[in-house]
C-alpha positions in Angstrom: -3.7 -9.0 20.2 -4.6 -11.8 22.3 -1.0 -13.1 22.3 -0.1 -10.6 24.6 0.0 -12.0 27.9 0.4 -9.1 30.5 1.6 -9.0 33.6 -0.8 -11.4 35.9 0.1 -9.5 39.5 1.7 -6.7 40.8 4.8 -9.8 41.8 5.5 -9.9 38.2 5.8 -5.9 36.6 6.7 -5.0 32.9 5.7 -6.6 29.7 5.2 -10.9 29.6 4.6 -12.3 25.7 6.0 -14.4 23.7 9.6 -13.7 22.0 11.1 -13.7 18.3 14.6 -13.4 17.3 16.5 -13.3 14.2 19.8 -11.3 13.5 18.5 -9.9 10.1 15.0 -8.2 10.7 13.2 -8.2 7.5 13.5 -11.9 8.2 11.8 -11.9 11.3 9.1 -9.3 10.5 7.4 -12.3 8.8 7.4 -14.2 11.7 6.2 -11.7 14.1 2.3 -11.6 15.6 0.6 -8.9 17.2 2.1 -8.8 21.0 5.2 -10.7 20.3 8.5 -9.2 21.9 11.3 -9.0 19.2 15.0 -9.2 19.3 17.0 -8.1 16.8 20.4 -7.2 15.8 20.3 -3.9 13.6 23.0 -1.3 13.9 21.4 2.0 12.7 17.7 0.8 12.8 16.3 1.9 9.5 12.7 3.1 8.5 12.4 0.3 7.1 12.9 -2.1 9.6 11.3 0.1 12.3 7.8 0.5 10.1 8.1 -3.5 9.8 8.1 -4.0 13.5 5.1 -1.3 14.2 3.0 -3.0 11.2 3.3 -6.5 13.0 2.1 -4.6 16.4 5.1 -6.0 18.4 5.0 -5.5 22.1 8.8 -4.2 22.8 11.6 -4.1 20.7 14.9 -5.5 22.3 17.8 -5.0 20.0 21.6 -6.3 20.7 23.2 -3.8 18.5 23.0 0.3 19.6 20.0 1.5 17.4 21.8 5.1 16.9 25.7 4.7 16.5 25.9 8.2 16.1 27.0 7.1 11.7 24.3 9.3 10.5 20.8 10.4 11.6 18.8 7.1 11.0 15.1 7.7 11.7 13.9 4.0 12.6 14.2 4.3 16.7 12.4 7.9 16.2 9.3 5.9 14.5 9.1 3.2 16.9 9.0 5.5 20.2 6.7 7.8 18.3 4.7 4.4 18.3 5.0 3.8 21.8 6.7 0.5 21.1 9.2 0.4 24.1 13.0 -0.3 22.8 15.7 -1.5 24.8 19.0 -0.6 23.2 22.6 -2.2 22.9 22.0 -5.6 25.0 24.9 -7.5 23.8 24.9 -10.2 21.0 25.2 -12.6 23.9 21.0 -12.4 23.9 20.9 -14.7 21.0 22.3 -17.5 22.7 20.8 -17.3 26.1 17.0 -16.7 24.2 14.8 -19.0 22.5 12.6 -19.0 19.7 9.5 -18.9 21.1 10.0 -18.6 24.8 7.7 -16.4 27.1 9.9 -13.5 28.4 9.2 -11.0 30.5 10.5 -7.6 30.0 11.0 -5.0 32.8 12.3 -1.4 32.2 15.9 -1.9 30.6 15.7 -5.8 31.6 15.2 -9.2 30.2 13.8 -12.6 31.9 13.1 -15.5 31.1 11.7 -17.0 34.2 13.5 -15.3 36.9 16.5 -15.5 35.2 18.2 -12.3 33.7 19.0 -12.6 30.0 19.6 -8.9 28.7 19.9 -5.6 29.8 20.6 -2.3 27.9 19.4 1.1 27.2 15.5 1.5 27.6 15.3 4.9 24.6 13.0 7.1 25.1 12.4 10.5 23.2 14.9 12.3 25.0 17.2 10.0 24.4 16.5 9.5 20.7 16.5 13.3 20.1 20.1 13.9 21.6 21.7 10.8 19.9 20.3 12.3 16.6 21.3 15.6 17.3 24.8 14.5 17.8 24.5 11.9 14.4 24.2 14.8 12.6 27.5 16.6 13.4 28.8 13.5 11.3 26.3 13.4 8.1 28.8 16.0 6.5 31.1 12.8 6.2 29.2 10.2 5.3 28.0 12.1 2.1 31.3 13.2 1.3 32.1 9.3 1.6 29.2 8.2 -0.2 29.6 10.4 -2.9 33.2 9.3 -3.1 32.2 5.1 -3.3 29.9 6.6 -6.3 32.0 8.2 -8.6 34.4 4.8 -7.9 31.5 2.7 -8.6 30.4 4.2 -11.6 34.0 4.1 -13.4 33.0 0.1 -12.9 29.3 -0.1 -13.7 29.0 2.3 -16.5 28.3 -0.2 -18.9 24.5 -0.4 -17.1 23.8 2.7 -18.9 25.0 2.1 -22.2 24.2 -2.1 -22.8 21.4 -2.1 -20.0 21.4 -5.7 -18.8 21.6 -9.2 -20.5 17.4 -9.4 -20.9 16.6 -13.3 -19.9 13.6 -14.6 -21.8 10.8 -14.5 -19.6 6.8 -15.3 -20.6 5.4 -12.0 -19.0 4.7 -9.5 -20.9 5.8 -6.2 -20.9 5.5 -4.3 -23.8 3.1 -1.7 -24.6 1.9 -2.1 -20.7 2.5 -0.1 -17.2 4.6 -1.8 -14.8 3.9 -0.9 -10.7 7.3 -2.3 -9.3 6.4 -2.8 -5.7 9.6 -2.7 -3.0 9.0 -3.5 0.3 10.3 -0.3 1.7 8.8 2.9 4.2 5.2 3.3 3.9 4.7 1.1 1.0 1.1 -0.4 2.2 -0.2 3.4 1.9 1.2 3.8 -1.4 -0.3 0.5 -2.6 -3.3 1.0 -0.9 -3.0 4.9 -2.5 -2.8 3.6 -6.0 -6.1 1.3 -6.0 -7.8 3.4 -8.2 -4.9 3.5 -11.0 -4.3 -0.1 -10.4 -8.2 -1.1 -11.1 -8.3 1.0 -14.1 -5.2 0.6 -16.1 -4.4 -3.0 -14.9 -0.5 -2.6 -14.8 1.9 -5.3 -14.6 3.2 -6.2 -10.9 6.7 -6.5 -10.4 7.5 -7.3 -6.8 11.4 -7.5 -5.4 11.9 -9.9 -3.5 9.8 -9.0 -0.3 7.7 -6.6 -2.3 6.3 -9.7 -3.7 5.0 -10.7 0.1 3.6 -6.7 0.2 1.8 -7.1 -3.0 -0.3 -10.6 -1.7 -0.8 -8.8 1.5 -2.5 -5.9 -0.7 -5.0 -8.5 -2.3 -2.6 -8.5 -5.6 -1.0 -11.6 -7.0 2.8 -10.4 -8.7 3.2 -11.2 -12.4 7.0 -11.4 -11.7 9.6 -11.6 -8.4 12.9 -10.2 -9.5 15.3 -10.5 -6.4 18.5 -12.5 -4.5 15.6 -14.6 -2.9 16.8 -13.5 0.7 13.3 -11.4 2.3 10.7 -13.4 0.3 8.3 -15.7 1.5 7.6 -19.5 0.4 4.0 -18.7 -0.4 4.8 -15.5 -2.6 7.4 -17.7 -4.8 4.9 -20.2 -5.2 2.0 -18.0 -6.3 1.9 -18.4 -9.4 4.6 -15.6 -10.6 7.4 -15.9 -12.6 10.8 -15.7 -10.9 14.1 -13.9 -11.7 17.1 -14.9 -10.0 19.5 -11.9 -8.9 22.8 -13.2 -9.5 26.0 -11.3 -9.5 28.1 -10.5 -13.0 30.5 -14.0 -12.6 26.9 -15.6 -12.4 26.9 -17.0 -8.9 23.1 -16.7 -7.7 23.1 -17.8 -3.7 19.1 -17.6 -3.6 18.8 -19.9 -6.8 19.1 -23.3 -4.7 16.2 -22.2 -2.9 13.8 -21.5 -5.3 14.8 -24.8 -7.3 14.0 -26.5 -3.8 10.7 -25.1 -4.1 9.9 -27.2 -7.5 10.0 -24.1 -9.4 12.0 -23.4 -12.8 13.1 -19.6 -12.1 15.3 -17.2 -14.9 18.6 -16.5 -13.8 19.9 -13.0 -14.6 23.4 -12.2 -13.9 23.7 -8.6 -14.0 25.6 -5.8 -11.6 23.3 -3.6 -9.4 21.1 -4.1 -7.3 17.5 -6.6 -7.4 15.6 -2.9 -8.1 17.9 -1.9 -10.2 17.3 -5.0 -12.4 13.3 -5.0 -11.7 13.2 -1.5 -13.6 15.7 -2.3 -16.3 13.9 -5.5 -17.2 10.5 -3.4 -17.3 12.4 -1.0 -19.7 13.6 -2.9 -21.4 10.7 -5.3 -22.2 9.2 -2.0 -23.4 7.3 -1.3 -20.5 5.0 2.4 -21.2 5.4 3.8 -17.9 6.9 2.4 -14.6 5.1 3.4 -11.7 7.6 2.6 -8.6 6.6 1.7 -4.6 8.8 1.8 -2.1 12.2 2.7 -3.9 15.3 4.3 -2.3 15.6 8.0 -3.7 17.5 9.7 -1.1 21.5 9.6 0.3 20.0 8.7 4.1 18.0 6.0 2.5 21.2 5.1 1.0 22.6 4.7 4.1 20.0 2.9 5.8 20.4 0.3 3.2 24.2 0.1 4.5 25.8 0.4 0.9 28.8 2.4 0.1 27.5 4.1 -2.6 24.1 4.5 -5.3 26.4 4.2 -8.9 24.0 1.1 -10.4 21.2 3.4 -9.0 22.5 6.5 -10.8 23.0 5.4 -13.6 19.6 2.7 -13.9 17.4 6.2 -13.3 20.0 7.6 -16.3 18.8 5.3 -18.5 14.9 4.9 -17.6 14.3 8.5 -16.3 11.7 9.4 -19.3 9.4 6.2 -18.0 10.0 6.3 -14.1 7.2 7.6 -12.0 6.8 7.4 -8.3 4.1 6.0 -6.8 3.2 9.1 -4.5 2.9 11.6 -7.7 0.5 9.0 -9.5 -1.3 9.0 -6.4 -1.9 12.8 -6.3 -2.7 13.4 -10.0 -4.7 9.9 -10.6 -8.1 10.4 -10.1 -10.8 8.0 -10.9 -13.0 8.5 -13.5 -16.3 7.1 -15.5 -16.4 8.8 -19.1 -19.6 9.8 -20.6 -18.9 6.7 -24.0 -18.7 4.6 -20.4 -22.5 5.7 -19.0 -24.1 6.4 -22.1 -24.9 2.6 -23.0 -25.0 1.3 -19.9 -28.2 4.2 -19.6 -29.1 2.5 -22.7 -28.5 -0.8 -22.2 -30.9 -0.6 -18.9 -33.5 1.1 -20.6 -34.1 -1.3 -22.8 -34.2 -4.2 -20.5 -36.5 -2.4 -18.5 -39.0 -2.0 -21.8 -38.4 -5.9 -23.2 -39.6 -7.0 -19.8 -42.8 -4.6 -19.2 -43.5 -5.8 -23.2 -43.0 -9.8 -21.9 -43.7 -10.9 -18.7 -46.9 -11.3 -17.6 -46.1 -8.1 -14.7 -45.3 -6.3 -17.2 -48.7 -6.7 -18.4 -49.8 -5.8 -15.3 -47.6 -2.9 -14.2 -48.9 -1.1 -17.8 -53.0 -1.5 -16.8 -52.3 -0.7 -13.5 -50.4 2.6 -14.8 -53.0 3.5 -17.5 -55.3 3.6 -14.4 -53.2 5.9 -12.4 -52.4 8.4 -16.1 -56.7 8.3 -16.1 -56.7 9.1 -12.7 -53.8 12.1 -12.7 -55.5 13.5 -16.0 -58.6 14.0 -15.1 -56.7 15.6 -11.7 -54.9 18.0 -13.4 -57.5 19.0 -15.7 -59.8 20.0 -12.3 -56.6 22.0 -10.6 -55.8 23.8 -14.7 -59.7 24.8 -14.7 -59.5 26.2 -10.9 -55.9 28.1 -11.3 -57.3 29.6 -14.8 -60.6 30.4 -13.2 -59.1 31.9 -10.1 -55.8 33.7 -12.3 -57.0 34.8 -15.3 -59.2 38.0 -15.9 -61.7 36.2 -17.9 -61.7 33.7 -15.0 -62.9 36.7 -12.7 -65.3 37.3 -15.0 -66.9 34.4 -15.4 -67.0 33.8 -11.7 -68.8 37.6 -11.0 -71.2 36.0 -13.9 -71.7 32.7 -11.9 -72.2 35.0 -8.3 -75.6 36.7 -10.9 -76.9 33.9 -11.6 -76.8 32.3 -8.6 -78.3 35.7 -7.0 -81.1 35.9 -9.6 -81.8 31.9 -8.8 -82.2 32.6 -5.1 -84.8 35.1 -5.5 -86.5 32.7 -8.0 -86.8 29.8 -5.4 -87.5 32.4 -2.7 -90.5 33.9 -4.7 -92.0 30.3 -5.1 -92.0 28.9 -1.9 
């Protein structure tokens, strides 16, 4: 945290650090440090976004767009003041323009400086706040379903052919078949489901499959990705040049906008025109390169999730699930039924195997040598030990012991009067 440069007298209140700012905020999370103050631009701040901006530690959150229009019930501002990150709401896009990259700010309640200058004001949220705009968001989630359902059924009429042909499959070099697949998303509290699945992930080595920024989530984990299936638009420079292979989303007439990117890179990716989304075509490459089970992190399941991801509608999502249902696994339930375990073939000859190192070396090395005098010593020693303490026990346990000892007491009696009578 030491980029956080506080306020330096009681002249100067609120927040002073440096500032990032980028309209689209999975772009900026990767250029956020611990401290920094971040602007954004994000209508309906998602869960997504907001657990972004709390795992980079930022400051404040400043954003130009109103966090809660009120659409649906989004959940991201609810996360971040649950943080204690403070978020200044609605400041105007006009904040782009009068902010630099870079620039120390200071930030004061509801109010932006740079210098002395005022740059931004808006709507400090609180939890108050957040609560009642949520409350009233979800007088309106009735229609937003009702909408999204709608877009759905539409889309489907147009995209049913993902169920029943699947996706032209590129020829790619990584292997699939026969093998697990983790397909890695960067989405809500995918580190703890990565981090969650280290046991699974040691044992049965799957395949890693990260989309597009799930690639970037996967290095961060300590994993390198086997493949990066995405539109190239949230992933790093130093994920696509790790070492992966690289799928180009591109849409059905086979225009690929991320494709002159990667080819900038020096890299050779697969192009794979298909309708859907980038997940959508992650899982249906893994099933269809005969992948055993797919184990997915981070993937959109529900209609709010839906609509944090701003599309109209989940029809390539239906029907992709349709057609790999019987493989599909989420990360969470392998998490809670995985459990590690060493089999009893597994100990056995290692047992074994140390046993008889231990007995080659006593029988070589010159220690050895002397480890076995020195224990025939001690096995002398301890013998001749126990067979005093046997000989006591029996004598003081056993009835012929008792006997034997009220024989001893007579002869010693009848010896005393012996030596008494001649001296």
């Amino acid at each position: 945290m030491s980029r956080i440069r506080r306020k330096a007298s009681d002249d100067l209140p609120g927040v002073t650090a440096t500032v990032r700012l980028d309209r689209r905020t999975k772009n900026l999370a990767n250029r956020l440090c611990p401290g920094d103050i971040a602007i954004i631009d994000h209508a309906d701040l998602d869960l997504t976004g907001a657990d972004a901006l709390i795992g980079r530690q930022v400051a404040a959150v400043v954003n130009a767009a109103r966090s809660i229009s009120g659409r649906y019930p989004n959940r991201g501002p609810q996360l971040l003041v649950e943080a204690g990150i403070p978020l200044i709401d609605d400041v105007g896009p006009e904040v782009f323009d009068r902010v630099q990259e870079g620039q120390c700010v200071r930030l004061d309640g509801d109010t932006l400086y740079v210098g002395d200058q005022v740059v931004a004001k808006g709507t400090q949220q609180d939890a108050g706040s957040v609560a009642s705009a949520m409350a009233k968001a979800k007088a309106n989630v009735a229609a937003e379903i009702e909408a999204f359902a709608t877009n759905t059924l539409e889309y489907i009429k147009r995209e049913y052919s993902l169920l029943i042909d699947g996706i032209g499959l590129p020829e790619l070099r990584t292997k699939l078949d026969g093998r697990d697949v983790l397909v890695v998303l960067r989405g809500y509290h995918h580190r703890e489901d990565i981090a969650a699945l280290r046991s699974y992930i040691r044992e049965r080595r799957p395949a890693m499959v990260g989309v597009d920024g799930g690639a970037d989530a996967l290095l961060e984990a300590g994993y390198r990705p086997d493949l990066i299936v995405g539109d190239m638009d949230s992933v790093s420079d130093r994920a696509l040049t790790c070492g992966a292979e690289v799928v180009v989303h591109a849409y059905p007439d086979g225009r690929a906008p991320g494709l002159a990117r990667v080819q900038a890179l020096g890299l050779d990716p697969v192009l794979c025109p298909a309708a859907g989304t980038s997940e959508d075509i992650a899982l249906l490459i893994a099933d269809e390169m005969g992948a055993s089970l797919i184990v997915a992190v981070g993937m959109h399941h529900t209609a709010v999730e839906f609509l944090d991801k701003g599309r109209a509608g989940m029809a390539s999502t239906f029907l992709t699930r349709l057609r790999v249902d019987d493989k599909i696994v989420d990360a969470k339930g392998v998490s809670r039924l995985y459990q590690s375990r060493i089999s009893a073939t597994a100990i056995i000859p290692l047992v074994l195997a140390a046993a008889v190192t231990v007995v080659v070396a006593i029988a070589v090395l010159p220690a050895g040598q002397t480890f076995l005098r020195f224990m025939g010593t001690q096995l002398e020693t301890f013998l001749v030990l126990a067979a005093a303490v046997t000989v006591v026990v029996a004598v003081a346990v056993l009835p012929a012991g008792q006997a034997f000892l009220r024989f001893m007491g007579t002869q010693l009696e009848t010896f005393r009067y012996w030596l008494t009578g001649l001296f």
